[in-house]
The first five atom37 places (N, CA, C, CB, O) and aatype in JSON, in Angstrom:
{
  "aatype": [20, 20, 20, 20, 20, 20, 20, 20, 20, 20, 20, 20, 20, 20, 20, 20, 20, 20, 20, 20, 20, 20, 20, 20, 20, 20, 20, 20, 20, 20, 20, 20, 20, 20, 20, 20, 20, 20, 20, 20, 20, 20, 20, 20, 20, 20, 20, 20, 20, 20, 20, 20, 20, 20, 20, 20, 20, 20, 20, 20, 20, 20, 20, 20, 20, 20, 20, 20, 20, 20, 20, 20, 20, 20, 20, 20, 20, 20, 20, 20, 20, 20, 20, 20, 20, 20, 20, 20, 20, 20, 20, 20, 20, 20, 20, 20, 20, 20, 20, 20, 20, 20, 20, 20],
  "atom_mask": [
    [1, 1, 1, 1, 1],
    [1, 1, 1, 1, 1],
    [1, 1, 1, 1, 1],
    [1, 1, 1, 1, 1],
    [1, 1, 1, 1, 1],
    [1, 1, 1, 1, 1],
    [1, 1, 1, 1, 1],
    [1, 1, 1, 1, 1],
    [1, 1, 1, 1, 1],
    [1, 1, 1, 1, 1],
    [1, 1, 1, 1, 1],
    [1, 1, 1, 1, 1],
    [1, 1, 1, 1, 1],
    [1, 1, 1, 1, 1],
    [1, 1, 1, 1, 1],
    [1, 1, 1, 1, 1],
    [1, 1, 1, 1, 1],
    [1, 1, 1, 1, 1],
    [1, 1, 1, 1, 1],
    [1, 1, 1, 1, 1],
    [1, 1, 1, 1, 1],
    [1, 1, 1, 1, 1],
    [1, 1, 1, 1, 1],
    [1, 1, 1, 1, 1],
    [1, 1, 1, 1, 1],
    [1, 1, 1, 1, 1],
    [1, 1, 1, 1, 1],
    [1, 1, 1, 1, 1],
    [1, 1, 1, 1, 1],
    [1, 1, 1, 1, 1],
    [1, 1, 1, 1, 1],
    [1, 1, 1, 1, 1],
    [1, 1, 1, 1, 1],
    [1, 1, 1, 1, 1],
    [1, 1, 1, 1, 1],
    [1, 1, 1, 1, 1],
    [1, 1, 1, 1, 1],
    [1, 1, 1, 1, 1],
    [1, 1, 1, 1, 1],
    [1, 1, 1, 1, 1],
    [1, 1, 1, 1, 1],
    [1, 1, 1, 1, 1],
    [1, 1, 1, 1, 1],
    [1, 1, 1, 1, 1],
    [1, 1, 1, 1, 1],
    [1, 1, 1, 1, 1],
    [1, 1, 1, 1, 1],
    [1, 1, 1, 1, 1],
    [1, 1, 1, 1, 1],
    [1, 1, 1, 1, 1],
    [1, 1, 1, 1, 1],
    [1, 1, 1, 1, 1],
    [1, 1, 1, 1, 1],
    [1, 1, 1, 1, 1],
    [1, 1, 1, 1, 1],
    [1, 1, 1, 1, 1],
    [1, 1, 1, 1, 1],
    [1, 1, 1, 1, 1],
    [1, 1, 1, 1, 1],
    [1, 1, 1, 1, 1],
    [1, 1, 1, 1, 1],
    [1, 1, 1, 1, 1],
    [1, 1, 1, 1, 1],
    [1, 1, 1, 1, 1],
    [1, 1, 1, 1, 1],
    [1, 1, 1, 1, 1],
    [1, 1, 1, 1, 1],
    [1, 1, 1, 1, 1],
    [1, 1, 1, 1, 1],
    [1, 1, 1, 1, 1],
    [1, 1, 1, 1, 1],
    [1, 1, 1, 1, 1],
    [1, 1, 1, 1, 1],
    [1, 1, 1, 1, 1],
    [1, 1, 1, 1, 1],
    [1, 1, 1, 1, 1],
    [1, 1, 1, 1, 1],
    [1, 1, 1, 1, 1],
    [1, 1, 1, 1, 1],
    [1, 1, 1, 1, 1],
    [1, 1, 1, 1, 1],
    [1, 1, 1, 1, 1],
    [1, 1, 1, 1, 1],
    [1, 1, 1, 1, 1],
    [1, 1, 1, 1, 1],
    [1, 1, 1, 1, 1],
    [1, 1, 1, 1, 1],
    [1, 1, 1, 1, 1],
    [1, 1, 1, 1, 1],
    [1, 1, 1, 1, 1],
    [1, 1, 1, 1, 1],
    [1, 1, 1, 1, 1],
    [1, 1, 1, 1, 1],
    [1, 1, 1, 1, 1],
    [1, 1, 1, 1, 1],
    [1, 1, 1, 1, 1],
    [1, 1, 1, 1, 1],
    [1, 1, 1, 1, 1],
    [1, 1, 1, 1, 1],
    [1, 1, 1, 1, 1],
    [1, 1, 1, 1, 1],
    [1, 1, 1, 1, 1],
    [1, 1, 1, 1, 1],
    [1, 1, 1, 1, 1]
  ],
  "atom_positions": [
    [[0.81, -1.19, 0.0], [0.0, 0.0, 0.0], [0.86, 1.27, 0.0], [-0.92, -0.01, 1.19], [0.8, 2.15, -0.86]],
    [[1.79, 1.25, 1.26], [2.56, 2.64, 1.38], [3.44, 2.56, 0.1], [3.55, 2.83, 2.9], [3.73, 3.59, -0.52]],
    [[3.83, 1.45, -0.25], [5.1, 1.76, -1.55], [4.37, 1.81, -2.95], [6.43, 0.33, -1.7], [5.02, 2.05, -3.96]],
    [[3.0, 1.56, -2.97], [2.52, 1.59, -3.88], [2.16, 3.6, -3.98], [1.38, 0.36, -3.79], [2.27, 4.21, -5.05]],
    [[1.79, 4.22, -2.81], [2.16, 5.82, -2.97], [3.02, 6.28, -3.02], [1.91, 6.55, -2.32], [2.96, 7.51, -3.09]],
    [[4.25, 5.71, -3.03], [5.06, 6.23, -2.94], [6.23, 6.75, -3.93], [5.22, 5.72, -2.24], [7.05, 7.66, -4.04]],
    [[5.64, 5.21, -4.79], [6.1, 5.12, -6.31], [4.84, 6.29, -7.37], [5.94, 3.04, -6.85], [4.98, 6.83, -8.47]],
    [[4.18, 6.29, -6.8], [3.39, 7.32, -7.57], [3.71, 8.58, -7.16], [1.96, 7.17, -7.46], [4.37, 9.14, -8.04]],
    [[3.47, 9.46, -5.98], [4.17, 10.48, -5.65], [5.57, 10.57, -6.6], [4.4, 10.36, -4.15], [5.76, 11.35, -7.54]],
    [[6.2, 9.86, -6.25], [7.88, 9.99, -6.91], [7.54, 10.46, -8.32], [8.93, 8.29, -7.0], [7.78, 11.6, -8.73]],
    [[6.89, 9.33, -9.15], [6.62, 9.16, -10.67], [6.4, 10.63, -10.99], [5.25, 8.11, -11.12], [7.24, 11.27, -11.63]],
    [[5.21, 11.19, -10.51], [4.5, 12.36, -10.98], [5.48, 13.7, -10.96], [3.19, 12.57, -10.04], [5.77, 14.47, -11.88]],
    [[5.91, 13.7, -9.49], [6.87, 14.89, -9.48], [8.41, 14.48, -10.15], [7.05, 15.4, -7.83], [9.08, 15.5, -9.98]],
    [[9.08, 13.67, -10.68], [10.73, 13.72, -11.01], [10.57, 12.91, -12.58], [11.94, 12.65, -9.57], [11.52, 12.59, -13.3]],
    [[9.0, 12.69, -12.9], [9.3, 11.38, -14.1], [10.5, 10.79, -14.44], [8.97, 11.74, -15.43], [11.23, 11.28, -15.3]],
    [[10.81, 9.64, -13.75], [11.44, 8.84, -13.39], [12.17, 7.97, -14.45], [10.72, 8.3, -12.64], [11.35, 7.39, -15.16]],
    [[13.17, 7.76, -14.71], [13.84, 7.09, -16.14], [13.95, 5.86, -15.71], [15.36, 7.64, -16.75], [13.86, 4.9, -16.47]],
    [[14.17, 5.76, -14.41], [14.52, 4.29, -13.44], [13.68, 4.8, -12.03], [16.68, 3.95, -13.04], [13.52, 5.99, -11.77]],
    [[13.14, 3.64, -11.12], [12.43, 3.43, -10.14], [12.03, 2.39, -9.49], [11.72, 3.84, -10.31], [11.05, 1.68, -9.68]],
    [[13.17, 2.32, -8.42], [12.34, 0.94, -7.67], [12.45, 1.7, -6.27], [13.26, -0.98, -7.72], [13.2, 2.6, -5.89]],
    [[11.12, 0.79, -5.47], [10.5, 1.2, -4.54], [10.49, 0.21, -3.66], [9.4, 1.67, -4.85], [9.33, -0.04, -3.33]],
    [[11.65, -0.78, -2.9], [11.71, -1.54, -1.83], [10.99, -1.58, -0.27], [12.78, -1.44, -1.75], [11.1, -0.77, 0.65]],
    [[10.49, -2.42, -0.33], [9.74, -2.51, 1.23], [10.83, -3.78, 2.05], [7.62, -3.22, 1.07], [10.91, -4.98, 1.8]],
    [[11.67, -2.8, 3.23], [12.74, -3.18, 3.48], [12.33, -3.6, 5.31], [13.91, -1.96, 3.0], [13.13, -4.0, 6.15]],
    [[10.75, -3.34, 5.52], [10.64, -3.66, 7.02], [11.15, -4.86, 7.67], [9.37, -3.68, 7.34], [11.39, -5.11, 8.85]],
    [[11.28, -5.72, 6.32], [11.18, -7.52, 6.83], [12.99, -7.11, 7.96], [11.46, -9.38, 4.62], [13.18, -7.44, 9.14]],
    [[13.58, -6.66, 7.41], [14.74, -6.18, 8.2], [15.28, -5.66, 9.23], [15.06, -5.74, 7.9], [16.43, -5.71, 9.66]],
    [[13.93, -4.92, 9.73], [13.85, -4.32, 11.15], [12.71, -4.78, 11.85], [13.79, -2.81, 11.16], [11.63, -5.2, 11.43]],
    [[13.15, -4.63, 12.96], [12.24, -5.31, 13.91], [11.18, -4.17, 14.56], [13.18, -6.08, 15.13], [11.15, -3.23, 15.36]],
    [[10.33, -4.92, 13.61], [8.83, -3.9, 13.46], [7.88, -5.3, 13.25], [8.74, -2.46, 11.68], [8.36, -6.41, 12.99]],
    [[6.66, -5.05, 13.4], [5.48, -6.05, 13.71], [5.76, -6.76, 12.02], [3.54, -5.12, 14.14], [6.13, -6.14, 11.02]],
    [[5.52, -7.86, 12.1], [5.09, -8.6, 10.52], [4.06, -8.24, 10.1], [4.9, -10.06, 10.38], [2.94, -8.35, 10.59]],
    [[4.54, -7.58, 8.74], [3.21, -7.08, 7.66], [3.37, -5.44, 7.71], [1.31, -7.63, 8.33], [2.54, -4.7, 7.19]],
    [[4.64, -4.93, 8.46], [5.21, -3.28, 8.84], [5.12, -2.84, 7.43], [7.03, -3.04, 9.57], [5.46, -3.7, 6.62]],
    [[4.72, -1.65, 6.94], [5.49, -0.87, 5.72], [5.92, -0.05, 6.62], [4.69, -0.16, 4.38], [5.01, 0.27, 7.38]],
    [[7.13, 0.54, 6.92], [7.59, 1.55, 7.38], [8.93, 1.54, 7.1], [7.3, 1.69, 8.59], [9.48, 2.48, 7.68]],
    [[9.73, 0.84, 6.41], [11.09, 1.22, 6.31], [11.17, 0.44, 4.63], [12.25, 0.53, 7.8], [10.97, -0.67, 4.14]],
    [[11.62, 1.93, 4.13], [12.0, 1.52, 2.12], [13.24, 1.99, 2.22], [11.0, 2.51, 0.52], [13.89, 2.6, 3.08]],
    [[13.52, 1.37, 0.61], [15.03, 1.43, 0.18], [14.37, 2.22, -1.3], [16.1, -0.43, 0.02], [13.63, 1.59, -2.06]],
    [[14.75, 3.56, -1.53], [14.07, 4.28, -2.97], [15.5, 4.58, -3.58], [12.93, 5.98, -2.73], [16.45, 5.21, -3.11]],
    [[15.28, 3.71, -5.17], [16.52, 4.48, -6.02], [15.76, 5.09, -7.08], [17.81, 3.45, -6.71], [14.88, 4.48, -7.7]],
    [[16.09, 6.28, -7.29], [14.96, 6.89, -8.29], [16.67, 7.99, -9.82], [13.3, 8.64, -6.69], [17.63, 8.74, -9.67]],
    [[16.14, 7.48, -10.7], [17.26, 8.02, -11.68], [16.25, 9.15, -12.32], [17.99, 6.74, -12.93], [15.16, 8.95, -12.85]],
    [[16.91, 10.31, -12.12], [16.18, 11.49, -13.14], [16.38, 12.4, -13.45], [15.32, 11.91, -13.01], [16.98, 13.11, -12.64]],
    [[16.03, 13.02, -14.87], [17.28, 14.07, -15.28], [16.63, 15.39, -14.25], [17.4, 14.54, -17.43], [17.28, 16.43, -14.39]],
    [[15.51, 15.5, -13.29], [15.06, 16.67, -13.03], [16.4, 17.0, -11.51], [13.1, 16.55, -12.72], [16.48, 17.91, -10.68]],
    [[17.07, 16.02, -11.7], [18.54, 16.19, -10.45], [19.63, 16.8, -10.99], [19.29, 14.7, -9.86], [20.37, 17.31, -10.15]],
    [[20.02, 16.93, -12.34], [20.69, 17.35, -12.76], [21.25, 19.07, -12.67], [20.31, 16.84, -13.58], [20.56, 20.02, -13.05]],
    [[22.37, 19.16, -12.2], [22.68, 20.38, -11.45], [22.78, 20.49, -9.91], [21.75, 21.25, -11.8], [23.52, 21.25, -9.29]],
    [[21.7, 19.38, -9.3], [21.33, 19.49, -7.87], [22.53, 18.54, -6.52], [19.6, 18.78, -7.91], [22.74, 17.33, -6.44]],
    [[22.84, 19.17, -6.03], [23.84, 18.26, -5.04], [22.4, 17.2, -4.62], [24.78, 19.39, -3.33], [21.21, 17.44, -4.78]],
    [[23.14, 15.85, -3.97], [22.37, 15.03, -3.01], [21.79, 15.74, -1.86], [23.19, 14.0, -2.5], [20.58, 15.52, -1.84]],
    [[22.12, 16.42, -0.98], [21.49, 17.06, -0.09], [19.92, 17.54, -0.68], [22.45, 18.2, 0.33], [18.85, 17.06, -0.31]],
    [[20.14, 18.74, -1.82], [18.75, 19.29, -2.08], [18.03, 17.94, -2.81], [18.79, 20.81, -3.16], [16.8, 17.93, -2.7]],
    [[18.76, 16.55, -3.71], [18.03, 15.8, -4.06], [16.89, 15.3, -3.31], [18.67, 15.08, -4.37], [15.75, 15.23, -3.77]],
    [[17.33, 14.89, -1.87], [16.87, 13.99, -0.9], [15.9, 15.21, -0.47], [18.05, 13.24, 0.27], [14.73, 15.04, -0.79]],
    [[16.17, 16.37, 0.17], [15.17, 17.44, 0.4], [14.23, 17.45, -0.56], [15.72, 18.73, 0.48], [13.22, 17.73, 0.1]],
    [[13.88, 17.33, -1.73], [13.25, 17.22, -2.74], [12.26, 15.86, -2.79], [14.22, 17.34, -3.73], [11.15, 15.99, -3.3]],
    [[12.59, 14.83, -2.37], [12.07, 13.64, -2.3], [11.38, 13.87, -1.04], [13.04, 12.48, -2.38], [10.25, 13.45, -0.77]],
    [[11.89, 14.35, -0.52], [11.25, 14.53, 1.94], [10.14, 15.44, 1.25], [12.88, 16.0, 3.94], [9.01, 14.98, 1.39]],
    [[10.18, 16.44, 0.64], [9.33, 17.08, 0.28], [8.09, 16.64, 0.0], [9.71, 17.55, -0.45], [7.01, 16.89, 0.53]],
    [[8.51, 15.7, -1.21], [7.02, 14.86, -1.94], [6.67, 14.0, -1.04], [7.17, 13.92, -3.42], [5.59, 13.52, -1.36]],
    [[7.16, 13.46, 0.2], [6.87, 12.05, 0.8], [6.27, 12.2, 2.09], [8.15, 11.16, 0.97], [5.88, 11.36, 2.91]],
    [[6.29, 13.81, 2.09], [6.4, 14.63, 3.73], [4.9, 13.67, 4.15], [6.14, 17.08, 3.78], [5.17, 13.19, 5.25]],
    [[3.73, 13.29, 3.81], [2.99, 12.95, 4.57], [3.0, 11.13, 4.83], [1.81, 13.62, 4.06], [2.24, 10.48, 5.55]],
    [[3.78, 10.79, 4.25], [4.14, 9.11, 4.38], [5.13, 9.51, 5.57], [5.01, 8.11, 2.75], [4.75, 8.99, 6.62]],
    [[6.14, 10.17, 5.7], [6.89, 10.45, 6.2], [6.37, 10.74, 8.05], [7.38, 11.42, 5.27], [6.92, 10.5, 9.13]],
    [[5.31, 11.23, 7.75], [4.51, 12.25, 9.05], [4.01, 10.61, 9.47], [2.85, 13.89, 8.49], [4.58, 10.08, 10.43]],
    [[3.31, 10.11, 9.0], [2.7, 8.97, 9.39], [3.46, 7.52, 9.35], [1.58, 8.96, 8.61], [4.57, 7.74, 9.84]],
    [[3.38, 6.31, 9.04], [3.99, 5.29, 9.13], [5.16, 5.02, 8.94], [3.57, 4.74, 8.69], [5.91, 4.34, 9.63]],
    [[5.41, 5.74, 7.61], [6.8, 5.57, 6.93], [7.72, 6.34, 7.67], [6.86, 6.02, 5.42], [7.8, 7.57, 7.74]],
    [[8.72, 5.05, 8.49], [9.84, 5.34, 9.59], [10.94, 5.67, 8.96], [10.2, 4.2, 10.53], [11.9, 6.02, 9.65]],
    [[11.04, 5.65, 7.82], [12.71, 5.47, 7.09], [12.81, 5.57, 5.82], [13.41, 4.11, 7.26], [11.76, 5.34, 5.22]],
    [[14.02, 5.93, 4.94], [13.72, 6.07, 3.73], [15.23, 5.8, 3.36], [12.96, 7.42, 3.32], [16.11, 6.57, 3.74]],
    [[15.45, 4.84, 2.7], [17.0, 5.05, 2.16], [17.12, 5.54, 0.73], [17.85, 3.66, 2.21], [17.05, 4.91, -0.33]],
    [[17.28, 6.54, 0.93], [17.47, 7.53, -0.66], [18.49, 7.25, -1.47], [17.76, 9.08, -0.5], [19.61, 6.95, -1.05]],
    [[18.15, 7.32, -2.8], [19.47, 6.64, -3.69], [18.72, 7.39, -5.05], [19.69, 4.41, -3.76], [17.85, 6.83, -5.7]],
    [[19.28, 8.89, -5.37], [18.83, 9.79, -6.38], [20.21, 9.8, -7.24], [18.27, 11.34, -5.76], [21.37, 9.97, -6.86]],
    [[19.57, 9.51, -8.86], [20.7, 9.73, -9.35], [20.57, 10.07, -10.87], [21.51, 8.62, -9.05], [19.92, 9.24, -11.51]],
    [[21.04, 11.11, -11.56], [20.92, 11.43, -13.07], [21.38, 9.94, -13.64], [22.01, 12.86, -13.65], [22.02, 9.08, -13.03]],
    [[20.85, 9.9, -14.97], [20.83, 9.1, -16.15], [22.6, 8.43, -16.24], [20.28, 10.23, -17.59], [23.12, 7.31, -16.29]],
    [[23.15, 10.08, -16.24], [24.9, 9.89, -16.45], [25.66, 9.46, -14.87], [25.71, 11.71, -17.07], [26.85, 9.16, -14.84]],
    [[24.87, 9.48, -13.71], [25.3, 9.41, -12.52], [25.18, 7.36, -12.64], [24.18, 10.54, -11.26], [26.13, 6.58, -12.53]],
    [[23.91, 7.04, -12.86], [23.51, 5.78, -12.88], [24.18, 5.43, -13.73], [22.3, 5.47, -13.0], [24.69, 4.43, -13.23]],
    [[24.66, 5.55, -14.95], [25.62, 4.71, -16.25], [26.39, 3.92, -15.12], [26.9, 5.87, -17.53], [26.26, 2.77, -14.69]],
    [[27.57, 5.4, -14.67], [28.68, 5.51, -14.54], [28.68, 4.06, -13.09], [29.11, 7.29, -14.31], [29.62, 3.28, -12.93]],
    [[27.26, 4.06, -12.15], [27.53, 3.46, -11.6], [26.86, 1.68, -11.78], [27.42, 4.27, -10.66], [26.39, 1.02, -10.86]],
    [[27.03, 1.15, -13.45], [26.51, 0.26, -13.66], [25.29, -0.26, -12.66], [27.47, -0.41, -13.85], [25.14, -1.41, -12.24]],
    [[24.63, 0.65, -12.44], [23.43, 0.03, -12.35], [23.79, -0.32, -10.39], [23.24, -1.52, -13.73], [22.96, -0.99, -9.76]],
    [[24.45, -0.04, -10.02], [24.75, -0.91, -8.3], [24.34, 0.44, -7.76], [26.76, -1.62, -7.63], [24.53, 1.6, -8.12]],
    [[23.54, -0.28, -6.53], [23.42, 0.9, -5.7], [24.08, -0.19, -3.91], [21.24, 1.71, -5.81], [23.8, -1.3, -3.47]],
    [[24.74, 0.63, -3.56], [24.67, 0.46, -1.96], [23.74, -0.62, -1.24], [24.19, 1.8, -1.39], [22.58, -0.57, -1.66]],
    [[23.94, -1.45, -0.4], [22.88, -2.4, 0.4], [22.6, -1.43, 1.53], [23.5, -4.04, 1.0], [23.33, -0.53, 1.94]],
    [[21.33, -1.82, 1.98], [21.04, -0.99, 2.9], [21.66, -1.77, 4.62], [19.3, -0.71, 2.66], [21.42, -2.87, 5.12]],
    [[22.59, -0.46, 5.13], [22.74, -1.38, 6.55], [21.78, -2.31, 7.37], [23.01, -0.53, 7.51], [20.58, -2.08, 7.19]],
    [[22.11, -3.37, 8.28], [20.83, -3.82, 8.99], [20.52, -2.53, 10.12], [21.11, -5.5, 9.82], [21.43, -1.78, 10.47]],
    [[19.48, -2.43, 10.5], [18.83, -1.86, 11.44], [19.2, -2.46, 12.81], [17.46, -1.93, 11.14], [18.94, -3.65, 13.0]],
    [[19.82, -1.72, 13.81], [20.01, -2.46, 15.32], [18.6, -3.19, 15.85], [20.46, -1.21, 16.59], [17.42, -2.84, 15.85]],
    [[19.19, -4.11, 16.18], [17.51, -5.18, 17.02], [16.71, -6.07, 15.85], [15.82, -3.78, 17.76], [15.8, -6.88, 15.94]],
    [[17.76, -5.32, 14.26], [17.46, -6.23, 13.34], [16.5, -7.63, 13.46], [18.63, -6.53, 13.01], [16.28, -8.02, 14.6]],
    [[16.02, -8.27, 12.51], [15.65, -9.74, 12.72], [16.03, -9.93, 11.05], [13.77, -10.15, 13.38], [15.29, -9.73, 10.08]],
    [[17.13, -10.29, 11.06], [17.69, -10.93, 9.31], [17.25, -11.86, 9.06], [19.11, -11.32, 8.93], [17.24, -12.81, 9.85]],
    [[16.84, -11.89, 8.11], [16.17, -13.15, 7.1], [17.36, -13.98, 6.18], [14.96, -12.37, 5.83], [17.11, -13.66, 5.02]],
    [[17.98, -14.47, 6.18], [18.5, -15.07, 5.19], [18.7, -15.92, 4.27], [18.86, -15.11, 5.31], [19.65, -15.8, 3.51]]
  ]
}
């Protein structure tokens, strides 16, 4: 539900060249069936010019009411077209969360 707004929010405001929208709760120790902790990599030329700081301010922006309510966490991963080439496609794993419960 929450990542299903969330990918839409994103879509509408940055039209998105690349977009995935991870539901990363199974990882933290939050009730089974939690949406509250994502992993967002979003590629788009509307970043271009913009440091990461204002990227991610830009995303907090659009998300501010997921943000206000359930959604505990957000691991941001914004990146132009030429930013994503360069980094074949890899983004970062997200750390475990302390009190974790890993699945493996």
């Amino acid at each position: 539900m929450f990542r299903e707004q969330i990918e839409a929010k994103i879509r509408a405001a940055f039209d998105p060249i690349y977009l995935e929208v991870a539901d990363e709760s199974y990882r933290h120790n939050v009730p089974a069936g939690s949406e509250s902790h994502f992993k967002v990599i979003v590629v788009s030329e509307s970043f271009t010019g913009e440091r990461i700081l204002s990227r991610h301010r830009s995303l907090y922006a659009v998300l501010s009411e997921e943000l206000a309510g359930p959604v505990h966490a957000l691991a941001l991963h914004a990146y132009t077209l030429k930013e994503w080439t360069s980094l074949q496609n890899a983004v970062p794993a997200s750390p475990p969360c302390r009190g974790a419960r890993l699945i493996a």
